[in-house]
mmCIF file of the N, C-alpha and C atoms, coordinates in Angstrom:
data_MODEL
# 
_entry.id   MODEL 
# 
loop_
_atom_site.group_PDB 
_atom_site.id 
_atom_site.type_symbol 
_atom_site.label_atom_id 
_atom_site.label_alt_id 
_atom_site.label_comp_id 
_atom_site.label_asym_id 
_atom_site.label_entity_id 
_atom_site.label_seq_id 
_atom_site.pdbx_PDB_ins_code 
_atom_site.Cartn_x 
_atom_site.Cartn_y 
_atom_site.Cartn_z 
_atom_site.occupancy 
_atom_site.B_iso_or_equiv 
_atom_site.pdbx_formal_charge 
_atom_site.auth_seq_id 
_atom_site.auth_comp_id 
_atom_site.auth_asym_id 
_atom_site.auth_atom_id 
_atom_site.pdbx_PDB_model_num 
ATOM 1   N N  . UNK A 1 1  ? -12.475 4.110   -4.058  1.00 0.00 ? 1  UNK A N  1 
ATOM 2   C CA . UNK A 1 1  ? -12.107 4.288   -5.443  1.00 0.00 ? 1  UNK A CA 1 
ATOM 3   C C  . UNK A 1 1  ? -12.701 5.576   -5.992  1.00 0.00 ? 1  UNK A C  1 
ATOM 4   N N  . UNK A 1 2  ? -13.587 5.877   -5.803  1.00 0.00 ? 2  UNK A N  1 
ATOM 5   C CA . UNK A 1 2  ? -14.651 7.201   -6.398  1.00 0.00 ? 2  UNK A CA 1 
ATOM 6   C C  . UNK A 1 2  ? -13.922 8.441   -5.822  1.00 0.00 ? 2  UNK A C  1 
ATOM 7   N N  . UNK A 1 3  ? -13.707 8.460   -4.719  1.00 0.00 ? 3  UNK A N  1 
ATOM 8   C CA . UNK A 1 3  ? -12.718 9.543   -3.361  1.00 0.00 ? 3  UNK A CA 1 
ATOM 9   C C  . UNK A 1 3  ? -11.742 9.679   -4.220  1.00 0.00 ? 3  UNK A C  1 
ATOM 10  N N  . UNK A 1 4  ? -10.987 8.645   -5.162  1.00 0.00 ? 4  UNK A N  1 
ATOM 11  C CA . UNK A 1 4  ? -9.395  8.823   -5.842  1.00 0.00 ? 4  UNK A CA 1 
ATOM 12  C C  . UNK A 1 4  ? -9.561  8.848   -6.790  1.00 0.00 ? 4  UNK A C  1 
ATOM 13  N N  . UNK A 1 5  ? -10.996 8.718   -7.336  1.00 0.00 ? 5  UNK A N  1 
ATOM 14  C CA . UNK A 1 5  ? -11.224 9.056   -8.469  1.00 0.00 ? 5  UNK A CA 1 
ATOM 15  C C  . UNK A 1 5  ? -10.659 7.536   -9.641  1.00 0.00 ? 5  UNK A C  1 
ATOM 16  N N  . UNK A 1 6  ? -10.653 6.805   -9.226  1.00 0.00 ? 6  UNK A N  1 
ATOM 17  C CA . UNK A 1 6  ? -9.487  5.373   -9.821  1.00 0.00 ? 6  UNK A CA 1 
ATOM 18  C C  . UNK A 1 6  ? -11.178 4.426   -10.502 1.00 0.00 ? 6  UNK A C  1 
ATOM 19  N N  . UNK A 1 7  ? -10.959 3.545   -10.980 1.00 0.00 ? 7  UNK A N  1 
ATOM 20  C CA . UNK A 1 7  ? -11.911 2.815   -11.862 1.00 0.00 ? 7  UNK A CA 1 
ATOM 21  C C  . UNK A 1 7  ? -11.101 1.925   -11.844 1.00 0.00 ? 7  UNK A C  1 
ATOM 22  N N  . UNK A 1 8  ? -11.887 0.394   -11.968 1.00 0.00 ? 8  UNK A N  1 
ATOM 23  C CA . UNK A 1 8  ? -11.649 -0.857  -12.224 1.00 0.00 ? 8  UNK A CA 1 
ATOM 24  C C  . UNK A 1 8  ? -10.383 -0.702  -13.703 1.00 0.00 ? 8  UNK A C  1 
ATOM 25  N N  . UNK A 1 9  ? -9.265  -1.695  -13.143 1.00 0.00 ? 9  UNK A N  1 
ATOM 26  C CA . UNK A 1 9  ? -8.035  -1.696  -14.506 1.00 0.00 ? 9  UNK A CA 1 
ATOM 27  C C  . UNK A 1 9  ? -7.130  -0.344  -14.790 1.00 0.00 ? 9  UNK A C  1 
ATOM 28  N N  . UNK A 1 10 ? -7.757  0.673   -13.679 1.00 0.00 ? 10 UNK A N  1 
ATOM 29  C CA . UNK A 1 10 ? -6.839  1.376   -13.435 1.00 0.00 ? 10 UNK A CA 1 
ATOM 30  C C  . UNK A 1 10 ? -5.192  1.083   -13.170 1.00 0.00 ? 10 UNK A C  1 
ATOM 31  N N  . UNK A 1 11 ? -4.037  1.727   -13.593 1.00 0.00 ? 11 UNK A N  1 
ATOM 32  C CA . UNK A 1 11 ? -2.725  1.183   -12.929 1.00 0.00 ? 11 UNK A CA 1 
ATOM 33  C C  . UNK A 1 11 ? -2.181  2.507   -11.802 1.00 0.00 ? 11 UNK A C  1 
ATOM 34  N N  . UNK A 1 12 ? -2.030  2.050   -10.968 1.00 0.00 ? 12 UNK A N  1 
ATOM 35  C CA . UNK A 1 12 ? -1.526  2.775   -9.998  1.00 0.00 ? 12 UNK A CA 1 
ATOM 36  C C  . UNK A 1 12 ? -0.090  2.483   -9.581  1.00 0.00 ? 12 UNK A C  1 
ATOM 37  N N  . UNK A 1 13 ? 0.189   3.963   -8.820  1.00 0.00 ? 13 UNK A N  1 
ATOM 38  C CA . UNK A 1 13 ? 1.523   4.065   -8.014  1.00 0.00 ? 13 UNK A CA 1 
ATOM 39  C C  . UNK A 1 13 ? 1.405   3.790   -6.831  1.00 0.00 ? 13 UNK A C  1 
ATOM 40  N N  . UNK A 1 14 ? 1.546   2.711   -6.012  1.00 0.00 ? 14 UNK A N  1 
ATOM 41  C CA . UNK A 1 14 ? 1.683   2.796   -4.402  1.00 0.00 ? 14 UNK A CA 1 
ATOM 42  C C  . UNK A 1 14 ? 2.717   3.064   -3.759  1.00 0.00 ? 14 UNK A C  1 
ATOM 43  N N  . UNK A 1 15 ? 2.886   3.976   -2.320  1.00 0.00 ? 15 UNK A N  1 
ATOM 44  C CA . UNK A 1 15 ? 3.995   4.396   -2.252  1.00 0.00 ? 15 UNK A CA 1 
ATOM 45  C C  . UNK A 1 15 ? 3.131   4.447   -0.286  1.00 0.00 ? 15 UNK A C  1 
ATOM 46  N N  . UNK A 1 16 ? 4.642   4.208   0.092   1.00 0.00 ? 16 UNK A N  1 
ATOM 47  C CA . UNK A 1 16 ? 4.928   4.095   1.713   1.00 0.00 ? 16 UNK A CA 1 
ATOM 48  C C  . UNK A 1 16 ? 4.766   5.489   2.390   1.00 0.00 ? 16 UNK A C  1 
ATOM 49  N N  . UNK A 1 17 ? 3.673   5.599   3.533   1.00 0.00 ? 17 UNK A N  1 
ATOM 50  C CA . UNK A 1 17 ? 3.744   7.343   4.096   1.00 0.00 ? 17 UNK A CA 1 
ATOM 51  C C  . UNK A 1 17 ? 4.458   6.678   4.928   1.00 0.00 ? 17 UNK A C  1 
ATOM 52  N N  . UNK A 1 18 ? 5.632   7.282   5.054   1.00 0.00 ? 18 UNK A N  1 
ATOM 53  C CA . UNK A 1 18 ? 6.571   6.950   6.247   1.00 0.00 ? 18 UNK A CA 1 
ATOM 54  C C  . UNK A 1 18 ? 7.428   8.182   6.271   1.00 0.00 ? 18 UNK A C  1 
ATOM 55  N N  . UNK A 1 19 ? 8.301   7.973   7.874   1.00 0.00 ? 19 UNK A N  1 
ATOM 56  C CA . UNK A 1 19 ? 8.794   9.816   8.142   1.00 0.00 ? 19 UNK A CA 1 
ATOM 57  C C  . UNK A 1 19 ? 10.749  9.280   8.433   1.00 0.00 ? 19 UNK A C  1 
ATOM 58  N N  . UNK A 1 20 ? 10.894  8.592   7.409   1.00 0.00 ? 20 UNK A N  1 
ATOM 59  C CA . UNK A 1 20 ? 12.338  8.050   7.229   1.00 0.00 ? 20 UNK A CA 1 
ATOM 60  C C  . UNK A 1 20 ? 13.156  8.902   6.394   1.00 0.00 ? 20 UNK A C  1 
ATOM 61  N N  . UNK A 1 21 ? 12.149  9.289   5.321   1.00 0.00 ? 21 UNK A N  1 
ATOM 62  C CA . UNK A 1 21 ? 12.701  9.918   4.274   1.00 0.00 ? 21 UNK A CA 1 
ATOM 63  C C  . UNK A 1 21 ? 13.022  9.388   3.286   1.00 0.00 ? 21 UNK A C  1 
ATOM 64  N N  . UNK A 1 22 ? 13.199  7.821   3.167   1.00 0.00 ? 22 UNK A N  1 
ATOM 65  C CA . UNK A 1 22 ? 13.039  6.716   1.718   1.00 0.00 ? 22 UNK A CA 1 
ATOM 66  C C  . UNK A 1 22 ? 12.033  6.889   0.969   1.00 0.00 ? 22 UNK A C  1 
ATOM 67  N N  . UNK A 1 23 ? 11.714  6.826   0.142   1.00 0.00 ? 23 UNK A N  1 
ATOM 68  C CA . UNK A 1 23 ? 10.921  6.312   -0.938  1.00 0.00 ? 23 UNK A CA 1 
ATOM 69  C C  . UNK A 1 23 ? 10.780  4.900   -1.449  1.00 0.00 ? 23 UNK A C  1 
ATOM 70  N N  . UNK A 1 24 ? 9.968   4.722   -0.457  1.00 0.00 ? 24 UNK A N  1 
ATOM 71  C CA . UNK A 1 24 ? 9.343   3.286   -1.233  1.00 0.00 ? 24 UNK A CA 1 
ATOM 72  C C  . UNK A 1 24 ? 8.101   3.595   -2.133  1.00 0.00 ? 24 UNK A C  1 
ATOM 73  N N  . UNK A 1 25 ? 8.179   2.361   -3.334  1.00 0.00 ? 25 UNK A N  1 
ATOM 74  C CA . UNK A 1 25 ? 7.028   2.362   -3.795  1.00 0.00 ? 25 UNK A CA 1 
ATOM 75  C C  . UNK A 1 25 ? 6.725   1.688   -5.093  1.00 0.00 ? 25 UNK A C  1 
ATOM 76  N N  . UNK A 1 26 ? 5.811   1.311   -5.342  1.00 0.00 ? 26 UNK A N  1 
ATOM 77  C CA . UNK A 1 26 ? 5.919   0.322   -6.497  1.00 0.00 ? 26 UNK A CA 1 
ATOM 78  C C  . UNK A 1 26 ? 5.105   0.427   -7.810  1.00 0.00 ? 26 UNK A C  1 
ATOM 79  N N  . UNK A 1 27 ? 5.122   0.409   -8.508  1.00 0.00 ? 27 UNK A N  1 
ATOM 80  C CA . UNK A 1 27 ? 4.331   0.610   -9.809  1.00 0.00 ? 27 UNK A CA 1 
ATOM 81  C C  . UNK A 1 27 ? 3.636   -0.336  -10.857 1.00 0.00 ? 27 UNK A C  1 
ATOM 82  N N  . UNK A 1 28 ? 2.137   -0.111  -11.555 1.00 0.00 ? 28 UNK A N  1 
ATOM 83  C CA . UNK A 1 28 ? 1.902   -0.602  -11.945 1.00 0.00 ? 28 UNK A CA 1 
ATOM 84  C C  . UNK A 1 28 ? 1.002   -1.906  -11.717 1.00 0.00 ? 28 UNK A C  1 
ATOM 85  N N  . UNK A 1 29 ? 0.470   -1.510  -10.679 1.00 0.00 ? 29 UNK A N  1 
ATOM 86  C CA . UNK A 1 29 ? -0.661  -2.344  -9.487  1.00 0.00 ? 29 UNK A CA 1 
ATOM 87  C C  . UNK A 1 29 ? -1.658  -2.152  -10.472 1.00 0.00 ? 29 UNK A C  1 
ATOM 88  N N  . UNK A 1 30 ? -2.533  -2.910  -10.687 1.00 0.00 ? 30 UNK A N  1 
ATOM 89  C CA . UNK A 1 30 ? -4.293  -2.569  -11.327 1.00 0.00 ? 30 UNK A CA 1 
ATOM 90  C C  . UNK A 1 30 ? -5.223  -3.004  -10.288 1.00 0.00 ? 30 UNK A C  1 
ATOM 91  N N  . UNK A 1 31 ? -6.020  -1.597  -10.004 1.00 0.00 ? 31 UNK A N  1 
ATOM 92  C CA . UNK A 1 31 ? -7.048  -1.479  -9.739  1.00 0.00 ? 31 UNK A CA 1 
ATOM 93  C C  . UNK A 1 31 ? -8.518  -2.779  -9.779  1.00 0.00 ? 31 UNK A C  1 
ATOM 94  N N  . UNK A 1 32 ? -8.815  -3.033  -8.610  1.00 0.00 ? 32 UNK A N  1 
ATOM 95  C CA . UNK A 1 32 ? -10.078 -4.072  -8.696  1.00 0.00 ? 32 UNK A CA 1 
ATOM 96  C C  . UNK A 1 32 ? -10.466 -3.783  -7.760  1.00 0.00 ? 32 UNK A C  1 
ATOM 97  N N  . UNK A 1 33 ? -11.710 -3.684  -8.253  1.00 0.00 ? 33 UNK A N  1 
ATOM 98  C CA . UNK A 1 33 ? -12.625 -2.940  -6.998  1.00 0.00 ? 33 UNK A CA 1 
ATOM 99  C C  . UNK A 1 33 ? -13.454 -4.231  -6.106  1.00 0.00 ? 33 UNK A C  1 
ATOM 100 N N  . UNK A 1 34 ? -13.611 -4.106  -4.738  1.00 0.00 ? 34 UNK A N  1 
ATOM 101 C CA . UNK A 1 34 ? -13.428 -4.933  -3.865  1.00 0.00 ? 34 UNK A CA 1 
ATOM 102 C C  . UNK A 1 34 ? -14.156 -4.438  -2.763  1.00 0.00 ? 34 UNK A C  1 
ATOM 103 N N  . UNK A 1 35 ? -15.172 -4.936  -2.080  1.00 0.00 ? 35 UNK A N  1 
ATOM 104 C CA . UNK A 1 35 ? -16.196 -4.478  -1.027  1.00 0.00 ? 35 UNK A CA 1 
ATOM 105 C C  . UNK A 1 35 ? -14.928 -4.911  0.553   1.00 0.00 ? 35 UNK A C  1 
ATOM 106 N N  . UNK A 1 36 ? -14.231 -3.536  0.912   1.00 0.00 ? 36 UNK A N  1 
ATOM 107 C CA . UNK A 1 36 ? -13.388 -3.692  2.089   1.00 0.00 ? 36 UNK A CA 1 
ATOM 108 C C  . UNK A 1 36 ? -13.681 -1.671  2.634   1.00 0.00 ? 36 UNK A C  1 
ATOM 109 N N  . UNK A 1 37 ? -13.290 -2.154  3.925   1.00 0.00 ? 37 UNK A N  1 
ATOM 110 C CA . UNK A 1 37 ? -14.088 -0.879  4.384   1.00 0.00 ? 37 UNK A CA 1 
ATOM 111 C C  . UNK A 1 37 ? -13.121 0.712   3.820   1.00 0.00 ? 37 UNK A C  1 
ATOM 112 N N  . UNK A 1 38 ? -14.002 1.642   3.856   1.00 0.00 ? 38 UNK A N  1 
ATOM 113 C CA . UNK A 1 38 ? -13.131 2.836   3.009   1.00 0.00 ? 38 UNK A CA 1 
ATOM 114 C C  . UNK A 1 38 ? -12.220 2.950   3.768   1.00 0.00 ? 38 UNK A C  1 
ATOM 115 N N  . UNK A 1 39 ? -10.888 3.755   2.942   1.00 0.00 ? 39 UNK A N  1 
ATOM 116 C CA . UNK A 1 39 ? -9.837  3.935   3.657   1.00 0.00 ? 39 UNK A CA 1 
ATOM 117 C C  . UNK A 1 39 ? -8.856  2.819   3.571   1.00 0.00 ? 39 UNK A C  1 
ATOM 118 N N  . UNK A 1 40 ? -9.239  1.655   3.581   1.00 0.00 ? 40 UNK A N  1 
ATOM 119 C CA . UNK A 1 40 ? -8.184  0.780   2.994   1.00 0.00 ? 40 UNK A CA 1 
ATOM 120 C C  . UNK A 1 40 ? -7.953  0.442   1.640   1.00 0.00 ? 40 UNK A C  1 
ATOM 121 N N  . UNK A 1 41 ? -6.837  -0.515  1.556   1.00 0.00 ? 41 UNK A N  1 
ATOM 122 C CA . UNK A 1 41 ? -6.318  -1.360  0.908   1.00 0.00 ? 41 UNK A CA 1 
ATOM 123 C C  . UNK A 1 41 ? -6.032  -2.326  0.712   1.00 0.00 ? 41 UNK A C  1 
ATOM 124 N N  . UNK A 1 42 ? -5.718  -3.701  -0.095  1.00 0.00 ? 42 UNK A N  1 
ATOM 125 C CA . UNK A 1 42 ? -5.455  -5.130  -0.429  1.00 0.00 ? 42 UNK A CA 1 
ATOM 126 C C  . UNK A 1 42 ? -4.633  -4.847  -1.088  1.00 0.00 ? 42 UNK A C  1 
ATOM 127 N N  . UNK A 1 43 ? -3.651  -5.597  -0.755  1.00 0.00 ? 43 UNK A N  1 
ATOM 128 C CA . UNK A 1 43 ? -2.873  -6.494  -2.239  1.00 0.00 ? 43 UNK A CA 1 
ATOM 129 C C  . UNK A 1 43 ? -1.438  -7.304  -1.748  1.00 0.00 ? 43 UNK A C  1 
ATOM 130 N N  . UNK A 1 44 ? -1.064  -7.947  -2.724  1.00 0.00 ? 44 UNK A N  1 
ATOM 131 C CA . UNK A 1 44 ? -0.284  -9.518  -2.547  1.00 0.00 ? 44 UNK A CA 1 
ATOM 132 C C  . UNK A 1 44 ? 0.747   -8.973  -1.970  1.00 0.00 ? 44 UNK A C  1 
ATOM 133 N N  . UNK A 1 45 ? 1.402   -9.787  -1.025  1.00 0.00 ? 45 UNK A N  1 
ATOM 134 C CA . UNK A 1 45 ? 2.650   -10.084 -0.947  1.00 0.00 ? 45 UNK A CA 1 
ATOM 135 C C  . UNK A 1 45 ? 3.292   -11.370 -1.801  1.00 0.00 ? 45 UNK A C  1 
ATOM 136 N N  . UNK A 1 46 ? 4.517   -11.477 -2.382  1.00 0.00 ? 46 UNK A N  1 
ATOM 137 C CA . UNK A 1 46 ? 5.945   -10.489 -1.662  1.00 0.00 ? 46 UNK A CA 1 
ATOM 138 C C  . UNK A 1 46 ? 5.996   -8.985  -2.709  1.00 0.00 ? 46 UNK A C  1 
ATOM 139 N N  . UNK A 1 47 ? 4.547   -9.153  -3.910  1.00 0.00 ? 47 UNK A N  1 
ATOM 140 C CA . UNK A 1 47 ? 4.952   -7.858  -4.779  1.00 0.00 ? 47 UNK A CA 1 
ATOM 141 C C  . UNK A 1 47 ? 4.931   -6.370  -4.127  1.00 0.00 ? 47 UNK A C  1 
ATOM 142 N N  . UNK A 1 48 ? 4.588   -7.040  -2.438  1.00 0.00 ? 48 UNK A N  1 
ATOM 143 C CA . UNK A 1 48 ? 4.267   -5.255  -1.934  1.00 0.00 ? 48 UNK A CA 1 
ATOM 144 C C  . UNK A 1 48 ? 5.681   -4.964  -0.897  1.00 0.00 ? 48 UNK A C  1 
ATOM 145 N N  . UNK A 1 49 ? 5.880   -6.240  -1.084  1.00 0.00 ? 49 UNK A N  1 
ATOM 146 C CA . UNK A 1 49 ? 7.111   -5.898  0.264   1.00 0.00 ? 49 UNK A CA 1 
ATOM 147 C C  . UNK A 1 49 ? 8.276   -4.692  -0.363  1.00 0.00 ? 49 UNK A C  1 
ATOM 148 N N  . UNK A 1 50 ? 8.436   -4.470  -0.982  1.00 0.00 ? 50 UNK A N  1 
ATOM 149 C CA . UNK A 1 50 ? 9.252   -3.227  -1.145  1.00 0.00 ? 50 UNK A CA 1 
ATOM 150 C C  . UNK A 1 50 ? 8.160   -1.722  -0.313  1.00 0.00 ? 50 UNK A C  1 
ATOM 151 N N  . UNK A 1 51 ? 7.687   -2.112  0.164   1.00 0.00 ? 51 UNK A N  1 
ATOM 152 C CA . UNK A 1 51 ? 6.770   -1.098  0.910   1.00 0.00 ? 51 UNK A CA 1 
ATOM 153 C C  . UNK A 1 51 ? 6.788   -1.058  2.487   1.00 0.00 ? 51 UNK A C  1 
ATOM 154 N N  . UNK A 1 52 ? 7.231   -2.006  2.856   1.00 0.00 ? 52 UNK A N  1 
ATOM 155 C CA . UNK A 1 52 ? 7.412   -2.239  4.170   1.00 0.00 ? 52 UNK A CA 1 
ATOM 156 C C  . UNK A 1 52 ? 8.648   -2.150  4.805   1.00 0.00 ? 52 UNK A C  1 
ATOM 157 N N  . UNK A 1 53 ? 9.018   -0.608  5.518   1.00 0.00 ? 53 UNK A N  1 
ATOM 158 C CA . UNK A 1 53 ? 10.409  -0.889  5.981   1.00 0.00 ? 53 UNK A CA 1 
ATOM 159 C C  . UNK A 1 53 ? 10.943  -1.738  7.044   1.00 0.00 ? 53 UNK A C  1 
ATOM 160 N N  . UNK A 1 54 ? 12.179  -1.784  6.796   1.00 0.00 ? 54 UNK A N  1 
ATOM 161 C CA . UNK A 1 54 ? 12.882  -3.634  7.422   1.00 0.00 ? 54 UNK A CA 1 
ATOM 162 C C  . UNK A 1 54 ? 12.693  -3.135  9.143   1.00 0.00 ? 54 UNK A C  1 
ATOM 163 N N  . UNK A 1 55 ? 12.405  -1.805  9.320   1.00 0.00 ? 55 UNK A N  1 
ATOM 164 C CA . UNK A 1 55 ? 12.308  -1.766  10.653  1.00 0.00 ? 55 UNK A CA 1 
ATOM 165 C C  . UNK A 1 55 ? 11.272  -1.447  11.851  1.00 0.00 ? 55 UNK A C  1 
ATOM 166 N N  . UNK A 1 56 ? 10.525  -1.566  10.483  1.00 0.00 ? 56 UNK A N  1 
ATOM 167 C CA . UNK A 1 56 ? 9.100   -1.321  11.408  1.00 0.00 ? 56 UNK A CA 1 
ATOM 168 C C  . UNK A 1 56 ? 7.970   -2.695  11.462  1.00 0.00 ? 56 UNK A C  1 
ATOM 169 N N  . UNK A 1 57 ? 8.136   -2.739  12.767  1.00 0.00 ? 57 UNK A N  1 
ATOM 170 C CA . UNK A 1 57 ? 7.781   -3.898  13.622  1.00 0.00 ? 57 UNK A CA 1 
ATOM 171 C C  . UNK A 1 57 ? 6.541   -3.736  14.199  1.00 0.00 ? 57 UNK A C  1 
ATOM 172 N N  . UNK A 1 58 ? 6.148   -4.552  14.816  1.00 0.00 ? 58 UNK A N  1 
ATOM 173 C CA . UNK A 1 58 ? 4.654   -4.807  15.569  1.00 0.00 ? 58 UNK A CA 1 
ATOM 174 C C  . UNK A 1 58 ? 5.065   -4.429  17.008  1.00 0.00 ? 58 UNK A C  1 
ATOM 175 N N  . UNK A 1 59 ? 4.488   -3.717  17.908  1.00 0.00 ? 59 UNK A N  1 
ATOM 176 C CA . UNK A 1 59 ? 4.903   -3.708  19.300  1.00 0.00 ? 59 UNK A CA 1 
ATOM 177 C C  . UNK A 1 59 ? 4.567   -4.488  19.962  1.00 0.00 ? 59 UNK A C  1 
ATOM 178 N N  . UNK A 1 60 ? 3.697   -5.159  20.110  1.00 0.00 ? 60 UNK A N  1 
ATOM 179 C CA . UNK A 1 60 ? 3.740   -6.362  20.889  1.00 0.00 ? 60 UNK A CA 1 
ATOM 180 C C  . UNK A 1 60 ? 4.075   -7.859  20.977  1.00 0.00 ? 60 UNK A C  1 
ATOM 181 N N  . UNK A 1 61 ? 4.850   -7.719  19.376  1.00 0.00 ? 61 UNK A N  1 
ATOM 182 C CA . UNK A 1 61 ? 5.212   -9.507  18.751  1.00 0.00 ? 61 UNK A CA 1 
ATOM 183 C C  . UNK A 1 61 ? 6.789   -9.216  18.261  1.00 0.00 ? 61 UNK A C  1 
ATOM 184 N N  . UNK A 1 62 ? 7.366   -8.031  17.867  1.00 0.00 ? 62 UNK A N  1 
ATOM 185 C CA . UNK A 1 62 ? 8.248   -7.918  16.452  1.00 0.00 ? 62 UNK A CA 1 
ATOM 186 C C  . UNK A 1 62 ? 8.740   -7.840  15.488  1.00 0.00 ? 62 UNK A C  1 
ATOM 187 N N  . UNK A 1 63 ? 7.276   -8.622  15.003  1.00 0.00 ? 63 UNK A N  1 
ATOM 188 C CA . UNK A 1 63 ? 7.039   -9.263  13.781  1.00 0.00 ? 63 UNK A CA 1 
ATOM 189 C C  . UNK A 1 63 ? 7.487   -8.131  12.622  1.00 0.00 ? 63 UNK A C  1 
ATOM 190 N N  . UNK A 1 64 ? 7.396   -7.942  11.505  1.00 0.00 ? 64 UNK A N  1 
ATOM 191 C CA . UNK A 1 64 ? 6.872   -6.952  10.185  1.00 0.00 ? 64 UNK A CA 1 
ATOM 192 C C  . UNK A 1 64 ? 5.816   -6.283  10.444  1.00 0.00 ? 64 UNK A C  1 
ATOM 193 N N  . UNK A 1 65 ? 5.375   -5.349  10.064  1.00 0.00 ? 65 UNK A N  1 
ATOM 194 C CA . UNK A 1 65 ? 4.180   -4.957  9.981   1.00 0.00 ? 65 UNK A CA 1 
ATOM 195 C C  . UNK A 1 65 ? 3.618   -4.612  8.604   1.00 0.00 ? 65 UNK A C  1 
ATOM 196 N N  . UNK A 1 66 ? 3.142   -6.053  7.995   1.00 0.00 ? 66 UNK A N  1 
ATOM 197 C CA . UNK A 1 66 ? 3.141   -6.222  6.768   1.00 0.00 ? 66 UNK A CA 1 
ATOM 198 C C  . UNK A 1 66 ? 2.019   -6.447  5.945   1.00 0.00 ? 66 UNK A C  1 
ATOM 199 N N  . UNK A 1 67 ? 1.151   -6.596  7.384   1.00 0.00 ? 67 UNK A N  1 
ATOM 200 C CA . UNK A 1 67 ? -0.692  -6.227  7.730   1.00 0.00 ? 67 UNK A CA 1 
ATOM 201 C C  . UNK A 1 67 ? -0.961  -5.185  7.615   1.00 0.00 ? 67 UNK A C  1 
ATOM 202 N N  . UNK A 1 68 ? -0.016  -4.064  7.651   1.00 0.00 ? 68 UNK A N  1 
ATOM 203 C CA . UNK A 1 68 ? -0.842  -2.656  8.048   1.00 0.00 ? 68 UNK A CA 1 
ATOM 204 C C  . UNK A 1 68 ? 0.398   -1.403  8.206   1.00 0.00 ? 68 UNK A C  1 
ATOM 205 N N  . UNK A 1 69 ? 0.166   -0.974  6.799   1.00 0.00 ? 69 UNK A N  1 
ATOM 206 C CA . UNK A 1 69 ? 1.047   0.374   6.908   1.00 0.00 ? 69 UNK A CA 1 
ATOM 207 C C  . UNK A 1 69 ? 0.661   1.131   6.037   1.00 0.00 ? 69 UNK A C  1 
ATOM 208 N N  . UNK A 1 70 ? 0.719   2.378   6.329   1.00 0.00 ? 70 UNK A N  1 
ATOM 209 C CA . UNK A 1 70 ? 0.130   3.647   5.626   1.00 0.00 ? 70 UNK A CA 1 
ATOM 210 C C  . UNK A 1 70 ? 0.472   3.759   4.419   1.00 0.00 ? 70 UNK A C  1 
ATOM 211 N N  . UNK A 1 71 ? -0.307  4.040   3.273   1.00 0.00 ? 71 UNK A N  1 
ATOM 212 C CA . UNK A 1 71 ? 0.459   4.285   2.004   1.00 0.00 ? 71 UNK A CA 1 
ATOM 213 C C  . UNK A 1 71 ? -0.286  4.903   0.940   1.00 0.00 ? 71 UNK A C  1 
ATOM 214 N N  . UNK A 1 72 ? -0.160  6.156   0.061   1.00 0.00 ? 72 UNK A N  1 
ATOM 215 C CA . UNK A 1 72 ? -0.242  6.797   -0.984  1.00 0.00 ? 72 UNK A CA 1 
ATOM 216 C C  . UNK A 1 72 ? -0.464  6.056   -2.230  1.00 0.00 ? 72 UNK A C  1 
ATOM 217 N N  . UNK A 1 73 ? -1.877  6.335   -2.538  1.00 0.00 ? 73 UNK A N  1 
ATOM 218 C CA . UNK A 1 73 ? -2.174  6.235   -4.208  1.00 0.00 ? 73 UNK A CA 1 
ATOM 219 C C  . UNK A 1 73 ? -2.340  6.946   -5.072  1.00 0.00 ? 73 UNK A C  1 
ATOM 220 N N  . UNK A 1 74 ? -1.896  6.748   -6.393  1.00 0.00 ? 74 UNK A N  1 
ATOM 221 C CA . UNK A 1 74 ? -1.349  7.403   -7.341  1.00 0.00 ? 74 UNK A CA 1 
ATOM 222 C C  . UNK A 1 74 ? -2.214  7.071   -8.468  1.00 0.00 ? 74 UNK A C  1 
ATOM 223 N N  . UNK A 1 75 ? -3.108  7.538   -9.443  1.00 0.00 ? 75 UNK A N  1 
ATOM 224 C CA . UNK A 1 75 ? -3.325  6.848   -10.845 1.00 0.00 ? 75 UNK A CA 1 
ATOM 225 C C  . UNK A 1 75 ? -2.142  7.225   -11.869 1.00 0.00 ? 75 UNK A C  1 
ATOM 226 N N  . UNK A 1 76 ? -1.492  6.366   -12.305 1.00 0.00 ? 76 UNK A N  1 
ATOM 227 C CA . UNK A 1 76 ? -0.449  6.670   -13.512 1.00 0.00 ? 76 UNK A CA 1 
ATOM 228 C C  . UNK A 1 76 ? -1.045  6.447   -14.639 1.00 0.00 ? 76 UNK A C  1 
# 
């Protein structure tokens, strides 16, 4: 949070690094600060699934990869 400069009740833009060329991304997330290691992120599904494209899968299951995908923060 300090690295992005963001504070508790902050609202943010999250948005998908992906090399598709879509724009995913969602708005209006608030900020809560949360002891998880730097570099990541939390937050709910299904409000994040517009972030996860329909085709990117797990390589060894298929599954979504809905655990773990790269993504851009924004303070709005």
């Amino acid at each position: 949070m300090a690295k992005q400069q963001l504070n508790n009740g902050d609202k943010v833009k999250i948005t998908t690094v992906s090399n598709d060329n879509i724009v995913r991304s969602i708005t209006d997330f608030k900020v809560v600060e949360y002891t998880i290691p730097a570099g990541c992120v939390a937050a709910y599904y299904p409000e994040t699934n517009p972030l996860v494209p329909l085709e990117s899968t797990a390589d060894d299951c298929g599954t979504p990869t809905y655990k773990s995908i790269a993504v851009s923060i924004e303070k709005i």
